[in-house]
TIGUNU-488691 format. One line per field, with one value per residue (C-alpha): residue number from 1; z, x, y. Coordinates in steps of 0.05 Angstrom, whole numbers, plus 5000, padded with zeros to 4 digits. Example, Ala and Ser with C-alpha at 12.3 -4.5 7.8 and 13.67 -1.06 7.14 Angstrom:
BEGIN
seq	1, 2
pz	5156, 5143
px	5246, 5273
py	4910, 4979
//
This chain:
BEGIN
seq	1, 2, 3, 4, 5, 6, 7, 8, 9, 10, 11, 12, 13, 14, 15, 16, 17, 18, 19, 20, 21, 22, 23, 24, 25, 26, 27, 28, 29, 30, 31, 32, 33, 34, 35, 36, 37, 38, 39, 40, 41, 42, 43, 44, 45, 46, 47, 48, 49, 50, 51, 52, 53, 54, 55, 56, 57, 58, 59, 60, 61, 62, 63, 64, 65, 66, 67, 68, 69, 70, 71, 72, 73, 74, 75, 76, 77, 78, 79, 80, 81, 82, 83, 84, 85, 86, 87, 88, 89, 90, 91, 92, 93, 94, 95, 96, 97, 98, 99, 100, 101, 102, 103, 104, 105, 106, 107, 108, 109, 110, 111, 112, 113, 114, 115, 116, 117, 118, 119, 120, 121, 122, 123, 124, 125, 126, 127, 128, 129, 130, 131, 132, 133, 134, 135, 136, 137, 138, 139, 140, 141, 142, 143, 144, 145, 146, 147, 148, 149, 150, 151, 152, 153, 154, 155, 156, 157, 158, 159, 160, 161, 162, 163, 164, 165, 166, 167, 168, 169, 170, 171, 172, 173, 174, 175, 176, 177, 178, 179, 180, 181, 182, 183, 184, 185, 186, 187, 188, 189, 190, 191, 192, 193, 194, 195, 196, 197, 198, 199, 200, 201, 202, 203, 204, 205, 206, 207, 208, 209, 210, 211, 212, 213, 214, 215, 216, 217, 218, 219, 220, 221, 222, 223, 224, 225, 226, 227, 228, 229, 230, 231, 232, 233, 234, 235, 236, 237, 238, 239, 240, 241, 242, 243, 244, 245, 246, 247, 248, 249, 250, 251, 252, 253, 254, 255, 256, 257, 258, 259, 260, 261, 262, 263, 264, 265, 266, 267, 268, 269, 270, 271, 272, 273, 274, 275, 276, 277, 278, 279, 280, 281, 282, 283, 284, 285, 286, 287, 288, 289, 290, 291, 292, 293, 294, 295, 296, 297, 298, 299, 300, 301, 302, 303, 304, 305, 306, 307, 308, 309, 310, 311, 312, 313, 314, 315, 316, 317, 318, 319, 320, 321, 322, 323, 324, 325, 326, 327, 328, 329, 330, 331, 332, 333, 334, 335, 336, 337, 338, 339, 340, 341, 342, 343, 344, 345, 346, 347, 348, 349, 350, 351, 352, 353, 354, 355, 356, 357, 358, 359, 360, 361, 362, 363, 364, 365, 366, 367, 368, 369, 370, 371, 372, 373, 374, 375, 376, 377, 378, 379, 380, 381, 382, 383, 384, 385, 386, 387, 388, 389, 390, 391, 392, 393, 394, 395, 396, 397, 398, 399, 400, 401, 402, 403, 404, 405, 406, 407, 408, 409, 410, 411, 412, 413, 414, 415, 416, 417, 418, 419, 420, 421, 422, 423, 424, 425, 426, 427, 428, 429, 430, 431, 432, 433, 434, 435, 436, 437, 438, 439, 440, 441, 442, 443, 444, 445, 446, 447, 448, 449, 450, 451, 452, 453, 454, 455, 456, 457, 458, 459, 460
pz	5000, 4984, 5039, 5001, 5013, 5082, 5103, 5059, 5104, 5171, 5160, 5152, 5214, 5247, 5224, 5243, 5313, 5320, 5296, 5357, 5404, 5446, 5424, 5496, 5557, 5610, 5664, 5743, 5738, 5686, 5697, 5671, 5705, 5674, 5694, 5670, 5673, 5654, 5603, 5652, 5607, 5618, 5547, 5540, 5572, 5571, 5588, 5592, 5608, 5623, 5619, 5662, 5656, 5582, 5521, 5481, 5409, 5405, 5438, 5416, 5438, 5474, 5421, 5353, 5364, 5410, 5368, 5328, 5399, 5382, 5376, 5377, 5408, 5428, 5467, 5484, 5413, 5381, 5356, 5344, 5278, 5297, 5244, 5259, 5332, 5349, 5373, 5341, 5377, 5334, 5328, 5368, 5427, 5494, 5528, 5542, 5557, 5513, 5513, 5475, 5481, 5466, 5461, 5502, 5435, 5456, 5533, 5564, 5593, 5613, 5683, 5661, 5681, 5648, 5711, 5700, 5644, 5640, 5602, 5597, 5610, 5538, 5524, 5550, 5565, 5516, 5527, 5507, 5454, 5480, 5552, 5596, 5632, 5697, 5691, 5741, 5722, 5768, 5752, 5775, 5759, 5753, 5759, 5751, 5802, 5850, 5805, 5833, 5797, 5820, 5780, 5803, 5805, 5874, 5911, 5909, 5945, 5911, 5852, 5828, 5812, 5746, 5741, 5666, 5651, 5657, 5598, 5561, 5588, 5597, 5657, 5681, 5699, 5718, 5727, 5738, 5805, 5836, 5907, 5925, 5980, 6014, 6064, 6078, 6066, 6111, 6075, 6018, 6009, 5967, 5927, 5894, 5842, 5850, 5791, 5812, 5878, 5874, 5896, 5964, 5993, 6048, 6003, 5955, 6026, 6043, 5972, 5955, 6018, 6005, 5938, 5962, 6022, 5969, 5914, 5975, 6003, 5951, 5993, 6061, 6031, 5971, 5916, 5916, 5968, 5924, 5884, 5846, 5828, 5786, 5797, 5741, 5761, 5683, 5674, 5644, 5666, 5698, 5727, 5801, 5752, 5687, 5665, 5696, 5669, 5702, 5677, 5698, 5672, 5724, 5787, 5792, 5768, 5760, 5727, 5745, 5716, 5775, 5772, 5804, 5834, 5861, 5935, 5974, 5981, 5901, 5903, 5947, 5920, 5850, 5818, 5770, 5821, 5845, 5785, 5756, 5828, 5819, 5755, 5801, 5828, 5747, 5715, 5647, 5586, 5507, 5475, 5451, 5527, 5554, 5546, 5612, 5652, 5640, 5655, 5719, 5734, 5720, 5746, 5814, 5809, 5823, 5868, 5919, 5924, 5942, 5995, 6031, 6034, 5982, 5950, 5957, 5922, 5884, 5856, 5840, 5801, 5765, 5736, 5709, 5681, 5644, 5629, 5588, 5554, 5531, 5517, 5478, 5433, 5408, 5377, 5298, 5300, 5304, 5363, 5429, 5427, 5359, 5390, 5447, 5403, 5355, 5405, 5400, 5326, 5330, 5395, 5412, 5489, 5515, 5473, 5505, 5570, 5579, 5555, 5602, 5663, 5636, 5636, 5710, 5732, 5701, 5725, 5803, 5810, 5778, 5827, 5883, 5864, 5850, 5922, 5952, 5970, 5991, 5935, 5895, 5846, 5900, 5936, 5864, 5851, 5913, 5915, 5843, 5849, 5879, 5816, 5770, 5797, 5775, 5693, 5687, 5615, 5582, 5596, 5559, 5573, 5579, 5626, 5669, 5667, 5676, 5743, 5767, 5753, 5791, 5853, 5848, 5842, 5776, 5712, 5678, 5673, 5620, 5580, 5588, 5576, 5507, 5491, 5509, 5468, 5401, 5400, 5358, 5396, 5462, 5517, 5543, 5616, 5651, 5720, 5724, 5735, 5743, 5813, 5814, 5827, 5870, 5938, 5894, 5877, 5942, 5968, 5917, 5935, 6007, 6057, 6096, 6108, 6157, 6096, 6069, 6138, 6170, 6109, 6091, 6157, 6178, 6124, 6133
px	5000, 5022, 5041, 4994, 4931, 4956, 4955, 4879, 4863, 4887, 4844, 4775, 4791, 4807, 4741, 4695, 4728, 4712, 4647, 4618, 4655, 4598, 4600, 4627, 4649, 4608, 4629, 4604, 4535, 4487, 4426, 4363, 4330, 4273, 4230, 4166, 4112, 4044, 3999, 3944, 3887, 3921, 3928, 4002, 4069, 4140, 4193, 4271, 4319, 4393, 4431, 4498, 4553, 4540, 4516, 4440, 4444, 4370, 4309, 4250, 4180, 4157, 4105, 4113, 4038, 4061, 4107, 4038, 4046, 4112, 4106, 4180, 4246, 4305, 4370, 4401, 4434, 4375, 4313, 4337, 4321, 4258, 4247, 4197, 4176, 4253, 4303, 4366, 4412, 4477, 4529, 4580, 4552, 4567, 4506, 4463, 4396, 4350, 4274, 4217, 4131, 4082, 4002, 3968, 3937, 3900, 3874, 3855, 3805, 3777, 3733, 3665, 3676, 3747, 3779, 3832, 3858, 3884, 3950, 4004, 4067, 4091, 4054, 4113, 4172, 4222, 4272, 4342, 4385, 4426, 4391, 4447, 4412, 4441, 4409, 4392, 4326, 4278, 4225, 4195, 4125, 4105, 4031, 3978, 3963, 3911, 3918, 3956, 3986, 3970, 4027, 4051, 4126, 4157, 4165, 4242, 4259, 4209, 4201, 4193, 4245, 4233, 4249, 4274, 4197, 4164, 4197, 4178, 4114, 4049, 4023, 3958, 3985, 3937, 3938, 3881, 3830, 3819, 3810, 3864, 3864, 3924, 3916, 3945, 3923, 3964, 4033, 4005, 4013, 3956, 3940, 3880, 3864, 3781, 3759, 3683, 3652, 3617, 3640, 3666, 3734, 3701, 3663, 3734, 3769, 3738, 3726, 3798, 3820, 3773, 3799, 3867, 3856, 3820, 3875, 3927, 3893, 3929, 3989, 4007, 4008, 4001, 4047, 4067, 4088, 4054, 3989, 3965, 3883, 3849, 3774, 3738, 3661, 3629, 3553, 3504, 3532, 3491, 3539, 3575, 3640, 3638, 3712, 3784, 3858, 3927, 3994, 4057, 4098, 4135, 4098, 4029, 3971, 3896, 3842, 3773, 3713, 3658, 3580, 3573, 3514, 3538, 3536, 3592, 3567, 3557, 3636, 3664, 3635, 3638, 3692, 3727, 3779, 3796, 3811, 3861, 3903, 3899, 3949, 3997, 4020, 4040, 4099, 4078, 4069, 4095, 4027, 4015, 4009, 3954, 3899, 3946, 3947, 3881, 3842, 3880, 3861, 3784, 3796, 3817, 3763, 3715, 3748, 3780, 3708, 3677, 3732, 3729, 3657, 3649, 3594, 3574, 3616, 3542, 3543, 3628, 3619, 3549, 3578, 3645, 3597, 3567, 3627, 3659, 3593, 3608, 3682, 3652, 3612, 3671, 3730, 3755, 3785, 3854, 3899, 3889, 3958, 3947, 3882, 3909, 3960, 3908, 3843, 3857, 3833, 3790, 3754, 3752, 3761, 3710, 3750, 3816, 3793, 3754, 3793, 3848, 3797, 3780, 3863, 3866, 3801, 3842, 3902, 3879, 3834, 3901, 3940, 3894, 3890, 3957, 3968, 3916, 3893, 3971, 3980, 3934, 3934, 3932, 3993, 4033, 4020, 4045, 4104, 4131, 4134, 4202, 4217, 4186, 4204, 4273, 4253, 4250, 4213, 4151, 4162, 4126, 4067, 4118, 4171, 4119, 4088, 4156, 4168, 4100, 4116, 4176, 4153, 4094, 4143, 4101, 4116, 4040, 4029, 4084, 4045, 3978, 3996, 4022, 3956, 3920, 3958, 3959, 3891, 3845, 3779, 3754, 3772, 3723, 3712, 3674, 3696, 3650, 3590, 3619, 3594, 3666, 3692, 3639, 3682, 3743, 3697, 3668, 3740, 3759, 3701, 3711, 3694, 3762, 3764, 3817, 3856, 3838, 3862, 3845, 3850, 3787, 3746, 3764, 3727, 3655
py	5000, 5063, 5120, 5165, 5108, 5100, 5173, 5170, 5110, 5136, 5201, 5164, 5122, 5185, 5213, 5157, 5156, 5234, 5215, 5177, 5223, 5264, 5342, 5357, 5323, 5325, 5369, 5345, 5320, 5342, 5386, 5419, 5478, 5501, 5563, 5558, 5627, 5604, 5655, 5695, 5666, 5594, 5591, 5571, 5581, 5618, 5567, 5583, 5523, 5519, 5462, 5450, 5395, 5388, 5410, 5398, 5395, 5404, 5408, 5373, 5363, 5297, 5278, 5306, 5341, 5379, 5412, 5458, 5489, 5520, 5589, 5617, 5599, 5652, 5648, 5717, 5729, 5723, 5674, 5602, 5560, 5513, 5450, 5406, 5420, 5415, 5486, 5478, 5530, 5556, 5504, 5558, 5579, 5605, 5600, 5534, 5562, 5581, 5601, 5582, 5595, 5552, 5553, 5494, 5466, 5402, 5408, 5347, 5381, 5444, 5466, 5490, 5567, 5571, 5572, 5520, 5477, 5404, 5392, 5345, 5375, 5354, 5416, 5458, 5414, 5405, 5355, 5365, 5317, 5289, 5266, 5247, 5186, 5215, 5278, 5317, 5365, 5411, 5459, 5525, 5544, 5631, 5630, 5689, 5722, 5685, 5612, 5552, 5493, 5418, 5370, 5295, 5320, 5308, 5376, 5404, 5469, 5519, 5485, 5402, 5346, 5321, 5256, 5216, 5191, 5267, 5281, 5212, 5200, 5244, 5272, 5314, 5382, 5434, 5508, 5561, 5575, 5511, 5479, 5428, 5371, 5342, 5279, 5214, 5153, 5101, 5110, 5143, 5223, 5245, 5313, 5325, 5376, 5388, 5429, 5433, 5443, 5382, 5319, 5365, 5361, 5321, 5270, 5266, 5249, 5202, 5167, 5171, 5142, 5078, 5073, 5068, 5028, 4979, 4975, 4968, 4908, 4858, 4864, 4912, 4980, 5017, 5010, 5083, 5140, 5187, 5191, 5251, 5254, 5308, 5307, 5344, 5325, 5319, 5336, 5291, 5220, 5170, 5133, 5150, 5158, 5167, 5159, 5148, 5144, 5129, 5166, 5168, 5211, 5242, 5207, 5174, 5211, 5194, 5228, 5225, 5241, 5234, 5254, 5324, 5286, 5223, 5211, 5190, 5120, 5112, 5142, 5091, 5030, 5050, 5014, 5067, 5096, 5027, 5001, 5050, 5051, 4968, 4989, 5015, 4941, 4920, 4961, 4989, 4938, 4939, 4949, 4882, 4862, 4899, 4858, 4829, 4894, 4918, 4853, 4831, 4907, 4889, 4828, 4861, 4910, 4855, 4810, 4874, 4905, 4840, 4832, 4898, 4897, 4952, 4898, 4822, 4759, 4756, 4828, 4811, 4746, 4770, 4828, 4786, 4739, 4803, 4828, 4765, 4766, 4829, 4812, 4748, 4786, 4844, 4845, 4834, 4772, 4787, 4752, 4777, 4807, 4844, 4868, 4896, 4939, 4961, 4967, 5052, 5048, 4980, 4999, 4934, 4949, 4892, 4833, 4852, 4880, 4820, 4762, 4794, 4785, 4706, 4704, 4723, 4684, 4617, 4640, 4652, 4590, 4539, 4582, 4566, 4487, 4473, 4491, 4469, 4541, 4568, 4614, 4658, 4706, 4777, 4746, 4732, 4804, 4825, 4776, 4795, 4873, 4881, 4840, 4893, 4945, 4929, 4922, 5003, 5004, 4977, 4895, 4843, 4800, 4737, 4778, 4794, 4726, 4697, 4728, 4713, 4632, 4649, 4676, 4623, 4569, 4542, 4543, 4546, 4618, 4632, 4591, 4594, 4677, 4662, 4619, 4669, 4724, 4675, 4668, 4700, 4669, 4694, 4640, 4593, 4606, 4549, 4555, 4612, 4570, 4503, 4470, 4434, 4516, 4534, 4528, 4565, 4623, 4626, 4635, 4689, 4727, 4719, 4776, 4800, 4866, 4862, 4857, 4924, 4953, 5012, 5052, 5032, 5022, 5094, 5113, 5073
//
């Protein structure tokens, strides 16, 4: 080889070495502080960020949506070039902040007055490229005069800690004239955003607090040390509550959608509030696996209600009954596991809901045979969270199914998981009415309120 093809050769090595190399060192630990003022018609925000320790190439939006927000981004010499959604700050630079506005386009929801808007924060928080995954990030919120702001971040000084998933994952931030609560609930610290006078702080107290006490009752506490509720009462709905949603981006959130009518009995035994806190002992699944998480939540919905007294073992296994009925009569025909990944645009809620519920049904009554009534489904649950914890990211059906036959000591629910995911007909479920089950059901359903502790009986 020539020295004039080895010098050519050296050079492109060189260059694809520099290529991979980060644009700067980091320097001490990396942070983000962002000051955010929001609009005084709640309309949209003024954010400015600074970043320490190392330096963003870009910042872009969590969602691509939010990027028709955007309304203009600046850094002190001057506006900054915006493609896409994303601010791309001048390659040479000596400053890492820079400040952008956006409009709130897309509110979750709205109080009826005006008073106070629903967001997520992807609305106004722009992440930066690169993310250091040891980034350190905190937020200050500059309200109007007279409005407050009720978010899940954990408090920090005079601002929030923002930890990796509020910037990945969606939230309910709110900001305008509303009344807040802030209790306890055993181990539980709970803040509630109330966006209607009606259900009352008292009534929300005391529903809230059953609700936890309820979902806590498959193990010894709740599975958080934080919860965040916004109750925005809707008109028009005949049901206690007409809607409810768990996110957690940034720390555990719930929405709820209650019946500015409802009484607090028709709140505490209704089964809405229960069942989105009964996500909270299950890490987040890859979309194909939900049909898992969201019937062992219905599934729990049921069977917790019947045990803490909040209605009879009759009332629990008639409306599961209904409710695979239901199941049995939707869906498209795909596999369970496509359904669940396309049910946003198929609507086909009740097939993968529901064959979900028949999963854990099967599941808890084999659980309860093979050992002679030693071992259930609750106490698999409860057993296997330290376990899932540790995954960190959306798992699959079969990882989470893999540490439940491990902490079972079985090695059947692996598999019967991946039946039900491959099939493309709604399960059979017999041992709803067979009179070979009828002592197993009886024991599923069984009355134990000391179980719920005295979360729940402070509340009666």
């Amino acid at each position: 080889m020539t020295r004039f093809w080895i010098i050519v050769l050296i050079t492109l090595v060189l260059a694809c070495t520099r290529s991979v190399v980060p644009d700067a060192p980091l320097v001490g630990t990396p942070t983000l502080r962002y000051d955010v003022t929001i609009f005084d018609n709640f309309g949209g925000a003024e954010t400015r960020v600074c970043a320490e320790g190392f330096t963003p190439r870009q910042w872009v939006p969590m969602y691509g949506s939010a990027s028709r927000g955007l309304l203009r981004a600046w850094s002190d010499v001057g506006d900054l070039q915006v493609r896409g959604g994303r601010i791309v700050p001048p390659e040479e630079t000596d400053t890492n902040c820079v400040s952008y506005r956006t409009r709130f386009a897309g509110e979750m929801f709205q109080s009826p007055d005006q008073s106070a808007i629903i967001v997520s924060q992807s609305q106004w928080l722009w992440r930066p490229l690169p993310f250091p995954r040891d980034t350190e990030a905190q937020v200050i919120l500059h309200l109007p005069d007279g409005a407050r702001a009720s978010v899940p971040f954990e408090p920090e000084g005079a601002g929030y800690r923002l930890d990796r998933d509020a910037f990945f994952r969606d939230g309910y931030t709110v900001f305008g004239v509303f009344e807040e609560e802030r209790f306890e609930a055993g181990d539980t610290d709970v803040a509630v955003a109330l966006l209607g006078p009606n259900p009352n702080g008292d009534m929300v107290r005391r529903w809230l607090t059953t609700a936890i006490g309820t979902a806590a009752s498959v193990g010894s506490v709740f599975p958080a040390p934080r919860v965040h509720f916004v109750i925005a009462p809707l008109e028009g709905t005949d049901r206690p509550v007409a809607f409810g949603m768990v996110r957690r981006g940034g720390g555990l959130s719930v929405l709820l959608l209650p019946s500015p009518t409802a009484t607090v009995e028709e709140l505490e035994t209704d089964w809405v509030a229960i069942h989105e806190l009964s996500h909270m002992w299950l890490p987040r699944l890859e979309r194909d696996g939900r049909w898992l998480t969201e019937g062992i939540a219905t599934y729990l919905q049921e069977v917790l209600r019947a045990r803490c007294g909040l209605q009879s073992g009759e009332e629990s296994w008639r409306r599961i009954r209904a409710g695979l009925a239901r199941g049995e009569r939707s869906g498209t025909g795909r596999t369970l596991a496509r359904e669940s990944r396309e049910m946003s645009r198929t609507g086909a809620y009740h097939r993968v809901y529901w064959s979900g519920t028949a999963f854990a049904l099967e599941a808890d009554m084999q659980l309860r045979e093979a050992s002679d009534q030693q071992m259930n489904l609750l106490r698999v649950i409860e057993l296997a969270r330290p376990q899932l914890l540790e995954i960190g990211r959306p798992a699959s059906a079969a990882e989470l199914l893999a540490v439940f036959d491990d902490v079972a000591g079985t090695d059947f629910l692996a598999d019967l998981g991946a039946q039900y995911a491959a099939s493309s007909a709604f399960p059979e479920v017999p041992m709803v009415d067979d009179d070979a089950m009828a002592g197993v059901r009886g024991d599923i359903m069984a009355v134990d309120v000391a179980r719920c502790g005295a979360i729940a009986e402070a509340s009666r």
